[in-house]
C-alpha beads as a LAMMPS data file, in Angstrom:
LAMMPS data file: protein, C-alpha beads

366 atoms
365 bonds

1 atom types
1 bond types

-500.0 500.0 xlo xhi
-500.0 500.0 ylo yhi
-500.0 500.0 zlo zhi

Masses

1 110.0

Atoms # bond

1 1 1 280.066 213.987 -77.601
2 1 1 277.203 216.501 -78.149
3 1 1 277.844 220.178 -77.376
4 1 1 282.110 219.116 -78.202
5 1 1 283.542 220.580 -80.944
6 1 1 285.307 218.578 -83.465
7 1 1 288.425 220.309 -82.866
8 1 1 288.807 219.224 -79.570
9 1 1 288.098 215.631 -80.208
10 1 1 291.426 215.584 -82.554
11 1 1 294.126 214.534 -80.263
12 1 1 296.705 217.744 -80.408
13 1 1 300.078 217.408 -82.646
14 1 1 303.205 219.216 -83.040
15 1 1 303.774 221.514 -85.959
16 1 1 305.534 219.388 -88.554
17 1 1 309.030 220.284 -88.725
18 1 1 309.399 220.858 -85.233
19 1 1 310.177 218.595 -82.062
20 1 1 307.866 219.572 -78.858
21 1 1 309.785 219.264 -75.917
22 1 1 308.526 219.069 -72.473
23 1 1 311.336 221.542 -70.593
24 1 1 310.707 224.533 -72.777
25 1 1 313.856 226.204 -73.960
26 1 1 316.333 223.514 -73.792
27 1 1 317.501 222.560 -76.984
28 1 1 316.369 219.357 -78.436
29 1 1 319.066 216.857 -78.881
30 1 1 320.109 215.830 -82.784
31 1 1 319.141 212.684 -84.133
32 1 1 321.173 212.422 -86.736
33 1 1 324.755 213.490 -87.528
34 1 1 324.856 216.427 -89.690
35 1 1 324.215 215.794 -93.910
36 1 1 327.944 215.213 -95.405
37 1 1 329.002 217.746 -97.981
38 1 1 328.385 216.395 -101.669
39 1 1 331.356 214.585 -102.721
40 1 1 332.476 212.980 -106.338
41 1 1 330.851 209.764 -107.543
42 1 1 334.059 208.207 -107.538
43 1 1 335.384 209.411 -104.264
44 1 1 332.133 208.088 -102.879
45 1 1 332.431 204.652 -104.907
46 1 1 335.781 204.295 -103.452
47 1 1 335.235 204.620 -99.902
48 1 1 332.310 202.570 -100.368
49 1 1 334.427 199.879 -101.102
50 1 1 337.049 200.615 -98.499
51 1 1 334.853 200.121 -96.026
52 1 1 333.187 196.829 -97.018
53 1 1 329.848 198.142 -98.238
54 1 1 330.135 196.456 -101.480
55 1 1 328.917 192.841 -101.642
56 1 1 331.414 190.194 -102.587
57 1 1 330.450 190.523 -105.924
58 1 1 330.897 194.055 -106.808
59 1 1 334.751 194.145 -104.537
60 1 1 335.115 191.843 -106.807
61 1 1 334.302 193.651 -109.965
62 1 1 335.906 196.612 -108.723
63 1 1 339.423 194.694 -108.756
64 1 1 339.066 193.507 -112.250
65 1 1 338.316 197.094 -113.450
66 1 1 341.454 198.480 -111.108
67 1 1 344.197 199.375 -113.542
68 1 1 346.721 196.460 -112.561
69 1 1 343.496 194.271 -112.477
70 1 1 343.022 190.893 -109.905
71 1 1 340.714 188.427 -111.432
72 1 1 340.112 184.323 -110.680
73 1 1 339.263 182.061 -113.420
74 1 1 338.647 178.584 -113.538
75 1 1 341.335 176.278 -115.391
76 1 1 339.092 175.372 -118.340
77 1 1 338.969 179.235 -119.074
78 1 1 339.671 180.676 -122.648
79 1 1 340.403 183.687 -121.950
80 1 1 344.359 183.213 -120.524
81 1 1 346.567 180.506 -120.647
82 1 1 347.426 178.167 -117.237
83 1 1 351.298 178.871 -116.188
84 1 1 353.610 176.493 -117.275
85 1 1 356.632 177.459 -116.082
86 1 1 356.702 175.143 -112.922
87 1 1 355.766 171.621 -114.291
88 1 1 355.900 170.005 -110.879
89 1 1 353.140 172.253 -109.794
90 1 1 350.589 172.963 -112.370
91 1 1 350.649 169.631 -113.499
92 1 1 348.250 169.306 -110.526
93 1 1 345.670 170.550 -113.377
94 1 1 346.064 168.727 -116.072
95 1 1 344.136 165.695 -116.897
96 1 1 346.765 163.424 -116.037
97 1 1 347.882 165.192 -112.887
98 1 1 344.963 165.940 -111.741
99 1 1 344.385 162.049 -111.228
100 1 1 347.078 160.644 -110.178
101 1 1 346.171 162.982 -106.687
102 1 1 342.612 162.633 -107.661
103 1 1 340.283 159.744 -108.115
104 1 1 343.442 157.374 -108.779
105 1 1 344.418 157.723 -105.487
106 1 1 341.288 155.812 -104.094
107 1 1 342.045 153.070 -106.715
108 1 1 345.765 152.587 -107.406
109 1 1 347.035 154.193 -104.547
110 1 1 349.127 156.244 -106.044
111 1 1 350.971 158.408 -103.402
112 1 1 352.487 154.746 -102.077
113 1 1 353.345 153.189 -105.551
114 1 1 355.216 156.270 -106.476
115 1 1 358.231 155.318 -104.140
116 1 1 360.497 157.620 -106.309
117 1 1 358.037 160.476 -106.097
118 1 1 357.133 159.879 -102.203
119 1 1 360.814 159.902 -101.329
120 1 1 361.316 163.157 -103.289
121 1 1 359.111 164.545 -101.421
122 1 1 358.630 163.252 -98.323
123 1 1 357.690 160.435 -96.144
124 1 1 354.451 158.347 -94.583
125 1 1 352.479 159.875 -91.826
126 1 1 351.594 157.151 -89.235
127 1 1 348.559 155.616 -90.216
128 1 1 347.399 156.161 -86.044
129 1 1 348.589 159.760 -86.669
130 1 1 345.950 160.205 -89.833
131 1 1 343.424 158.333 -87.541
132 1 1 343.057 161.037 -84.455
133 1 1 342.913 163.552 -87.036
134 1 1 340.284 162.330 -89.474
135 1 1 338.432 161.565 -86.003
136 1 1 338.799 165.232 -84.858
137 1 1 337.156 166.757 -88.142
138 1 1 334.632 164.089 -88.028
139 1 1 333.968 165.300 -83.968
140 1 1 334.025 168.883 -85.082
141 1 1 331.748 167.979 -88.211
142 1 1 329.182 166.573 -85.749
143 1 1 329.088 169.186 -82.604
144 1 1 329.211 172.167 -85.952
145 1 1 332.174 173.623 -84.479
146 1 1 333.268 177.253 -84.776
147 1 1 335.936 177.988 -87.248
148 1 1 338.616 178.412 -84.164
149 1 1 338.044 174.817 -83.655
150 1 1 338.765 173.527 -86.533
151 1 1 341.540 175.428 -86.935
152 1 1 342.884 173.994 -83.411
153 1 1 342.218 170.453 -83.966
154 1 1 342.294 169.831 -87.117
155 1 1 343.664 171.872 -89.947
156 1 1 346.550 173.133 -87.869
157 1 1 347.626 169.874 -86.996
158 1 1 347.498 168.377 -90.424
159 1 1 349.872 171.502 -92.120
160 1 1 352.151 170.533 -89.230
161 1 1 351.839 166.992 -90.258
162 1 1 352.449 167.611 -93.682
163 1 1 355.586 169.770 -92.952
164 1 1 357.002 167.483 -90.152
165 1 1 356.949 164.601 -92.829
166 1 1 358.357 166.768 -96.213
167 1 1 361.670 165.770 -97.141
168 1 1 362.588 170.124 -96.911
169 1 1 361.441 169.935 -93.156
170 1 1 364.409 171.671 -92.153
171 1 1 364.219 174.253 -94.298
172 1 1 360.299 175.512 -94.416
173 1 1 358.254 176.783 -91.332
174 1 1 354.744 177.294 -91.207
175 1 1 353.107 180.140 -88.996
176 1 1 349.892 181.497 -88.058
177 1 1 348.891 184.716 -89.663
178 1 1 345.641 185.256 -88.047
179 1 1 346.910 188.784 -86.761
180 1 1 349.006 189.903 -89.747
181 1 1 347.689 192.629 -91.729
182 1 1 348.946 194.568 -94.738
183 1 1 351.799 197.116 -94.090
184 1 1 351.839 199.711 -94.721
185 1 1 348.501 199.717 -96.305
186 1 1 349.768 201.759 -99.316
187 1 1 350.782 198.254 -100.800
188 1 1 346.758 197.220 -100.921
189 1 1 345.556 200.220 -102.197
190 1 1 342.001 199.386 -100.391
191 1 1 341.203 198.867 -96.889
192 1 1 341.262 195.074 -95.939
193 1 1 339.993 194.200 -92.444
194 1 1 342.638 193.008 -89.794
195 1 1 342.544 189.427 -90.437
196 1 1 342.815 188.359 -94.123
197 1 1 344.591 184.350 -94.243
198 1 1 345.298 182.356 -91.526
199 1 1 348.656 180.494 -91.480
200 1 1 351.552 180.983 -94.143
201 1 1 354.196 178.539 -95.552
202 1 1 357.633 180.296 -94.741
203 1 1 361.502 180.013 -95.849
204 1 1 363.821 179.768 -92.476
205 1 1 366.301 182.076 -93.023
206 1 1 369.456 181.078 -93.820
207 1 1 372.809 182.692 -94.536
208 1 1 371.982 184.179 -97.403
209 1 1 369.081 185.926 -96.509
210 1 1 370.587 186.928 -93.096
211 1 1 373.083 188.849 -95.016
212 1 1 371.072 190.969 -96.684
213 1 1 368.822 191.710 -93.971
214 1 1 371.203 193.840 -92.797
215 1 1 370.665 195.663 -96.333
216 1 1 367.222 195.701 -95.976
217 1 1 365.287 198.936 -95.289
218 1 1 361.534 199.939 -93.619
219 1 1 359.181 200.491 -96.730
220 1 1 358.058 204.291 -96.274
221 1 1 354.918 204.080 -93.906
222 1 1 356.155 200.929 -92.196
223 1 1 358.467 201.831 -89.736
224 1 1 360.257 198.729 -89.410
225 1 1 362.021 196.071 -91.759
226 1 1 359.899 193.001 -93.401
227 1 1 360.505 190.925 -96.155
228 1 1 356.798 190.737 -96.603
229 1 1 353.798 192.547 -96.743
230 1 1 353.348 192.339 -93.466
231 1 1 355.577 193.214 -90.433
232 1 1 354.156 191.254 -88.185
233 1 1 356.737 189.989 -85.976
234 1 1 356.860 186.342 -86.626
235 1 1 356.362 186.917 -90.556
236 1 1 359.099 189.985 -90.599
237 1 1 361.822 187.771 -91.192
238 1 1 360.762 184.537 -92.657
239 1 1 360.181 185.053 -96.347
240 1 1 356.556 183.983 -97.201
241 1 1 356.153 180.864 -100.097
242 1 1 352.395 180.288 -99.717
243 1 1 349.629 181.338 -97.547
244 1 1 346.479 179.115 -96.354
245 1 1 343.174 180.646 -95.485
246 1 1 341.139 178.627 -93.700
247 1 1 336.886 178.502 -93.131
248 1 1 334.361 176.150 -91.169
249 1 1 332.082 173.868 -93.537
250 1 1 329.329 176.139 -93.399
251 1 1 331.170 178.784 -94.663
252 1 1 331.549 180.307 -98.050
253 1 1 335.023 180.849 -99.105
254 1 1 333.753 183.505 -102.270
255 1 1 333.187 186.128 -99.356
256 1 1 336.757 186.381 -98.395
257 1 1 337.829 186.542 -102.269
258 1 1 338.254 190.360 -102.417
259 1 1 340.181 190.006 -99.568
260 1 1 342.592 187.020 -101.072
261 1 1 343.003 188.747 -103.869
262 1 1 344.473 192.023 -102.615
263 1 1 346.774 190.106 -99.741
264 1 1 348.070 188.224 -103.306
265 1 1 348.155 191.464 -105.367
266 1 1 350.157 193.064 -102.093
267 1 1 352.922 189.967 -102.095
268 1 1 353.618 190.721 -105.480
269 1 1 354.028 194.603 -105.038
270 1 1 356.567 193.985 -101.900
271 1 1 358.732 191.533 -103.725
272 1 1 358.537 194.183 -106.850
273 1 1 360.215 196.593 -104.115
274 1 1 362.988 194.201 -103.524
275 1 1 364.316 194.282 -106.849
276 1 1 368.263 195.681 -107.649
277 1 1 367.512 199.690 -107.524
278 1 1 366.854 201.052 -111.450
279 1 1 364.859 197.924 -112.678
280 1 1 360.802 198.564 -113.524
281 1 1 358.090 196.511 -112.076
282 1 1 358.249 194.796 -115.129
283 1 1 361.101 193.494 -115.187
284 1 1 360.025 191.109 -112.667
285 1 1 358.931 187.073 -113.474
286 1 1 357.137 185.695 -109.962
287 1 1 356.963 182.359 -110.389
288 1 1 353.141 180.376 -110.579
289 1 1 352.604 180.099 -106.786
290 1 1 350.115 178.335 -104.918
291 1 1 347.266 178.935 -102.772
292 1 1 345.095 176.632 -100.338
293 1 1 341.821 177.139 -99.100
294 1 1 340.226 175.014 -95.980
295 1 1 336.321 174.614 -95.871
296 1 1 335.858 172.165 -93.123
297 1 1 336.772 168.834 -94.046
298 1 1 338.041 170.112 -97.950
299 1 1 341.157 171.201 -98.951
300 1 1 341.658 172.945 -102.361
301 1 1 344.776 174.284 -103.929
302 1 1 344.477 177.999 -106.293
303 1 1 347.711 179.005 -108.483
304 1 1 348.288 182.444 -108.820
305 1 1 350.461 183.600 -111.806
306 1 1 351.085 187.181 -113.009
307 1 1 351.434 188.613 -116.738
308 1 1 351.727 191.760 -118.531
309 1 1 348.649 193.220 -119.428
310 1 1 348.248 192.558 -123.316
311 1 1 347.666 196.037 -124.041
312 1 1 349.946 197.956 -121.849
313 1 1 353.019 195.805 -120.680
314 1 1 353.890 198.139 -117.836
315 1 1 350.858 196.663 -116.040
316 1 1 350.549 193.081 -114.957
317 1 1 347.086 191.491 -114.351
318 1 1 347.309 189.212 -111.475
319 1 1 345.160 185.373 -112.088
320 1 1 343.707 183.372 -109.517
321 1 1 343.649 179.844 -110.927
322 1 1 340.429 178.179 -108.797
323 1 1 340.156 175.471 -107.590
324 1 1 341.746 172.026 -106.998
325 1 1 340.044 169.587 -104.845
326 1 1 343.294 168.118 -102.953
327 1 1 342.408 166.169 -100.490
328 1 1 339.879 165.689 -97.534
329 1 1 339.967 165.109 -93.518
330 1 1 336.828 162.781 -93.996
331 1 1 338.936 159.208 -94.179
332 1 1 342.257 157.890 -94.368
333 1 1 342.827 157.541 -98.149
334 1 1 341.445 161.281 -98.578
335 1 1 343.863 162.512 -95.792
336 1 1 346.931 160.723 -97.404
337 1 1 346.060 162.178 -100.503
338 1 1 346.045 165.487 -98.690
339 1 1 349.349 164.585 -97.680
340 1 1 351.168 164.021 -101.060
341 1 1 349.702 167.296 -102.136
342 1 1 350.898 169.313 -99.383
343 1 1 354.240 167.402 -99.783
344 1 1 354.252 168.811 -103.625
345 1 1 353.489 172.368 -102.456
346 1 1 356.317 172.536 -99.709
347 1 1 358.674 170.647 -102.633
348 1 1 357.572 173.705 -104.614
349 1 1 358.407 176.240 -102.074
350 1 1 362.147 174.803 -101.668
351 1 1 363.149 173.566 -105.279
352 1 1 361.610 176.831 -106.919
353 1 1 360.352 179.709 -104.670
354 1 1 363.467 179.211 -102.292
355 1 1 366.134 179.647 -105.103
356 1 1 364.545 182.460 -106.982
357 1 1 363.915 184.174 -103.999
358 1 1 367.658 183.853 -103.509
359 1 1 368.423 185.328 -106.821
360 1 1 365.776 188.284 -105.929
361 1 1 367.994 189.787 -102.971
362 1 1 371.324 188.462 -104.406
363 1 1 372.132 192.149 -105.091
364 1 1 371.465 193.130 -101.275
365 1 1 374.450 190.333 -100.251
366 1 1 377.533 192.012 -99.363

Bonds

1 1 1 2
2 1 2 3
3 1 3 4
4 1 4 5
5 1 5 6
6 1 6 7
7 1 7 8
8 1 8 9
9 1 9 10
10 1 10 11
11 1 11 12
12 1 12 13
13 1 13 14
14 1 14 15
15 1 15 16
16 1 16 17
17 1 17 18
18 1 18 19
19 1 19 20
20 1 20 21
21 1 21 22
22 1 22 23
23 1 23 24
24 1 24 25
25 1 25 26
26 1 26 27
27 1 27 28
28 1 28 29
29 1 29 30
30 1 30 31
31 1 31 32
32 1 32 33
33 1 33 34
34 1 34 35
35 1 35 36
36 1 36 37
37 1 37 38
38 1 38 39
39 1 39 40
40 1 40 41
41 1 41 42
42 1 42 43
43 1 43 44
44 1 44 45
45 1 45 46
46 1 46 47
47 1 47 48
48 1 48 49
49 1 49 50
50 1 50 51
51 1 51 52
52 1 52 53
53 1 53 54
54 1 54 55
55 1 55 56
56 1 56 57
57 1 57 58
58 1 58 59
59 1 59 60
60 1 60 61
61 1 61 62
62 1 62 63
63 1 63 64
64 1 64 65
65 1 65 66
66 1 66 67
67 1 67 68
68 1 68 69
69 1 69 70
70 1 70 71
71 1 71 72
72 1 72 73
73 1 73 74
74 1 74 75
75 1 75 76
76 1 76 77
77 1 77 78
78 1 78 79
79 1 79 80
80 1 80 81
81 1 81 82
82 1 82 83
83 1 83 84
84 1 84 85
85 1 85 86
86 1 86 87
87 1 87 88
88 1 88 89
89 1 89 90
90 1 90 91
91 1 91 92
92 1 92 93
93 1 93 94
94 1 94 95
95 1 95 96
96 1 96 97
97 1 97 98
98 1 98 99
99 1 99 100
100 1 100 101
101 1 101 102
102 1 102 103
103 1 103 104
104 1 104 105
105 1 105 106
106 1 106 107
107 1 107 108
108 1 108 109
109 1 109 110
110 1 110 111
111 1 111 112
112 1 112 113
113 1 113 114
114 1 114 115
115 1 115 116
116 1 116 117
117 1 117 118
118 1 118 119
119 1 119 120
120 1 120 121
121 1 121 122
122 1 122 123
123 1 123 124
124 1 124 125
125 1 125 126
126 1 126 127
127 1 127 128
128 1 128 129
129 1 129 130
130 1 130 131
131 1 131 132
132 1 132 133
133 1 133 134
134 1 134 135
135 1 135 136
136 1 136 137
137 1 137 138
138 1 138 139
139 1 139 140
140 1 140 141
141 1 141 142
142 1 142 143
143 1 143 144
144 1 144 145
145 1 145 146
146 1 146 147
147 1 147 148
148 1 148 149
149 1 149 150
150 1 150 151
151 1 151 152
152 1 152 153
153 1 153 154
154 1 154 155
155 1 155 156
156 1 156 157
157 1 157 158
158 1 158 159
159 1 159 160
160 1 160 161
161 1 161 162
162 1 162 163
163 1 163 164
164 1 164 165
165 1 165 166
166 1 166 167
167 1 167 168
168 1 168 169
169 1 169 170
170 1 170 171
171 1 171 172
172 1 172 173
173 1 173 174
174 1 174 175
175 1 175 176
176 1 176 177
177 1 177 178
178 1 178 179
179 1 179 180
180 1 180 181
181 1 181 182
182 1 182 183
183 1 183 184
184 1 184 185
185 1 185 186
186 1 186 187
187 1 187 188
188 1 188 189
189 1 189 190
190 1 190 191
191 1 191 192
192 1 192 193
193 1 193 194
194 1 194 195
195 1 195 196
196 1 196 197
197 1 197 198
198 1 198 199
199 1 199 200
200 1 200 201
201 1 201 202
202 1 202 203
203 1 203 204
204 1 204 205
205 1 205 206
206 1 206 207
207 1 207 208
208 1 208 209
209 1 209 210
210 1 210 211
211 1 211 212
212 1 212 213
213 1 213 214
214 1 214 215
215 1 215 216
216 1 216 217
217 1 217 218
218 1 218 219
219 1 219 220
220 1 220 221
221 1 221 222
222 1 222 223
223 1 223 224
224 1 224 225
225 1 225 226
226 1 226 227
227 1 227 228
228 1 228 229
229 1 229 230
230 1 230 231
231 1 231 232
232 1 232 233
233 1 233 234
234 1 234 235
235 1 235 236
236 1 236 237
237 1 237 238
238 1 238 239
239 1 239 240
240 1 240 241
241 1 241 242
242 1 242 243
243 1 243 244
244 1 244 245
245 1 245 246
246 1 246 247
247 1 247 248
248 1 248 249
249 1 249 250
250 1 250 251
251 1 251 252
252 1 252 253
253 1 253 254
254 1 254 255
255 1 255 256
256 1 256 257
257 1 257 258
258 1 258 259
259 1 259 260
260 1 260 261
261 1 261 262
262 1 262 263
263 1 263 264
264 1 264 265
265 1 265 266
266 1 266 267
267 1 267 268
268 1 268 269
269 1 269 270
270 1 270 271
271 1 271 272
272 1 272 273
273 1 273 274
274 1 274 275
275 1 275 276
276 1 276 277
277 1 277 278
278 1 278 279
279 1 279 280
280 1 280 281
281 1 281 282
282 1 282 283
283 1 283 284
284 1 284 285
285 1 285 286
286 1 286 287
287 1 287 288
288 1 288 289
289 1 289 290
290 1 290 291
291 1 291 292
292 1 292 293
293 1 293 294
294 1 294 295
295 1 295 296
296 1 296 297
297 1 297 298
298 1 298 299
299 1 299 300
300 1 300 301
301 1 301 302
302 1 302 303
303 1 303 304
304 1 304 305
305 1 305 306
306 1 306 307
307 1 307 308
308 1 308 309
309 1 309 310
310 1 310 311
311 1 311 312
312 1 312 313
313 1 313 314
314 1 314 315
315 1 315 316
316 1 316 317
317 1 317 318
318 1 318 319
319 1 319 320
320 1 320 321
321 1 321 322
322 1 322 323
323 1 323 324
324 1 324 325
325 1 325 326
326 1 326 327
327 1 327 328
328 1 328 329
329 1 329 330
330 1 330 331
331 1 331 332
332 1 332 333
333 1 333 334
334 1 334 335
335 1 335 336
336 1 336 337
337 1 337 338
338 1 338 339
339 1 339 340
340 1 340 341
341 1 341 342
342 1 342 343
343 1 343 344
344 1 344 345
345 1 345 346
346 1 346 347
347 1 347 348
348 1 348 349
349 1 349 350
350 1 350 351
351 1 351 352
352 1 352 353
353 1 353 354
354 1 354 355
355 1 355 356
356 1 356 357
357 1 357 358
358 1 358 359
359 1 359 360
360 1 360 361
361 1 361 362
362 1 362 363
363 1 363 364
364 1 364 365
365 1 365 366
């Protein structure tokens, strides 16, 4: 505009630096929280990881660098051997094994010509039984159900299935862990969030165990008395064989790996603490145990084994073997097959977990 300066066409600013209010006086209010003191790389690295800013990836590599490192490997792997000290188990990995529950099963039928094995084991599921289930995951499958759901109406269900039909029925439980945490949370080492697996295979107590209960002490931190790394109060006094973590189809199970790994790493580290006062960590042989992990419709078994670290033998390195395809809710034949596997694992859990837990608290029996 002619006789306007050019000054007072420029629309007025602040100074930089400073926040123009409109009540002069008042204080503005902060934006930000105040810059945190400078801290050490590794301090920093560690709470970085505690509180889940890491990706799955790099939790991941942080385990395997920890000092009593947690690392998965697939079965053809060269780099450690596969357990072999339960046969019944990790023969589920071998070529052999692997198809008599695998492919064979669709063919020769396998978990009903093995009469000897199948009564070992356990029984038949009624064929109208497997039908409202494979039904359900089909129904969930179709509407994409939330995890929950699945959970509710179909994985659930089949674990109680399996269980209801093992020849060790009466002496296995299986309970939801969806609320169990680590405790005390000096046993991870790392901050997990609240809910890590979702149901566990348990050992009912019995006499044995009930009698040295009474032995039993709170871990410091704890507060009360668990045989687990948990005191949850439906897990505090059922020893824990196997634990099941469970995901909806859409779902990757590699996120939750960290998370496995540590609730594993912590299980070993309790039943270390239950050992006859005066013996080392290492003195201590876990037996190969399994894992399972749900994705929808597929089930897949993991075997978890711990050694002595090569080069220092007071440290153990803790293996995740992955992963088994056991068994599907998609048909009948895949569901049976699902069956005779989960019969195998809850064999496992009373013909070897049961009596070595036994001899692990033998000292604590009056």
């Amino acid at each position: 505009m002619e006789g306007t300066s050019a000054d007072a066409e420029v629309t007025p600013r602040p100074n930089k630096g400073r926040v123009v209010h409109e009540n002069a006086g008042v204080s503005p209010p902060e934006q930000f929280p105040p810059t945190p003191s400078v801290r050490s790389e590794a301090s920093s690295g560690l709470e970085s990881h505690q509180s889940g800013r890491l990706s799955p990836t790099k939790q991941l590599a942080a385990l395997e660098d920890r000092e009593d490192p947690i690392v998965y490997y697939d079965f053809a792997t060269t780099k450690a051997k596969v357990p072999d000290d339960d046969r019944e188990l990790t023969s589920l990995t071998g070529p052999d094994g692997g198809l008599e529950v695998g492919e064979r099963v669709r063919f020769g039928y396998a978990w009903v010509n093995n009469l000897e094995k199948r009564r070992r084991t356990g029984g038949m599921v009624a064929l109208s039984e497997i039908q409202r289930l494979t039904a359900a995951a089909i129904t969930c499958e179709e509407d994409r159900s939330h995890e929950s759901t699945w959970n509710e109406k179909v994985h659930w269900i089949m674990i109680q299935a399996a269980l209801a039909s093992s020849a060790h029925a009466e002496y296995l439980n299986t309970a939801s862990a969806k609320t169990a945490s680590i405790d005390p949370k000096s046993l991870a080492g790392e901050a997990l969030p609240k809910r890590v697996v979702d149901y566990v295979i348990v050992l009912v107590p019995d006499e044995m165990t009930a009698r040295a209960w009474k032995k039993l002490r709170p871990l410091p931190g704890a507060g009360i008395e668990s045989w687990n790394h948990t005191t949850t109060n439906d897990l505090r006094s059922n020893p824990i064989a196997s634990s099941i973590e469970t995901k909806a189809p859409n779902k990757s199970w590699t996120d939750g790996k960290a998370q496995l790994a540590l609730w594993t790493a912590a299980f070993h580290k309790r039943l270390a603490m239950l050992q006859k006062p005066g013996q080392g960590q290492g003195h201590l042989r876990i037996p190969a145990m399994p894992l399972l992990i749900v994705q929808g419709h597929d089930w897949h078994l993991l075997i978890v084994s711990r050694q002595p670290l090569a080069d220092n033998e007071d440290c153990s390195e803790t293996i995740i073997w992955q992963k088994i395809d056991i068994g599907s809710t998609r048909n009948c034949f895949d569901a049976y097959k699902l069956i005779a596997v989960l019969h195998v694992v809850v064999d496992w859990a009373y013909t070897v977990w049961r009596p070595w837990f036994h001899k692990l608290i033998a000292w604590m029996v009056p």
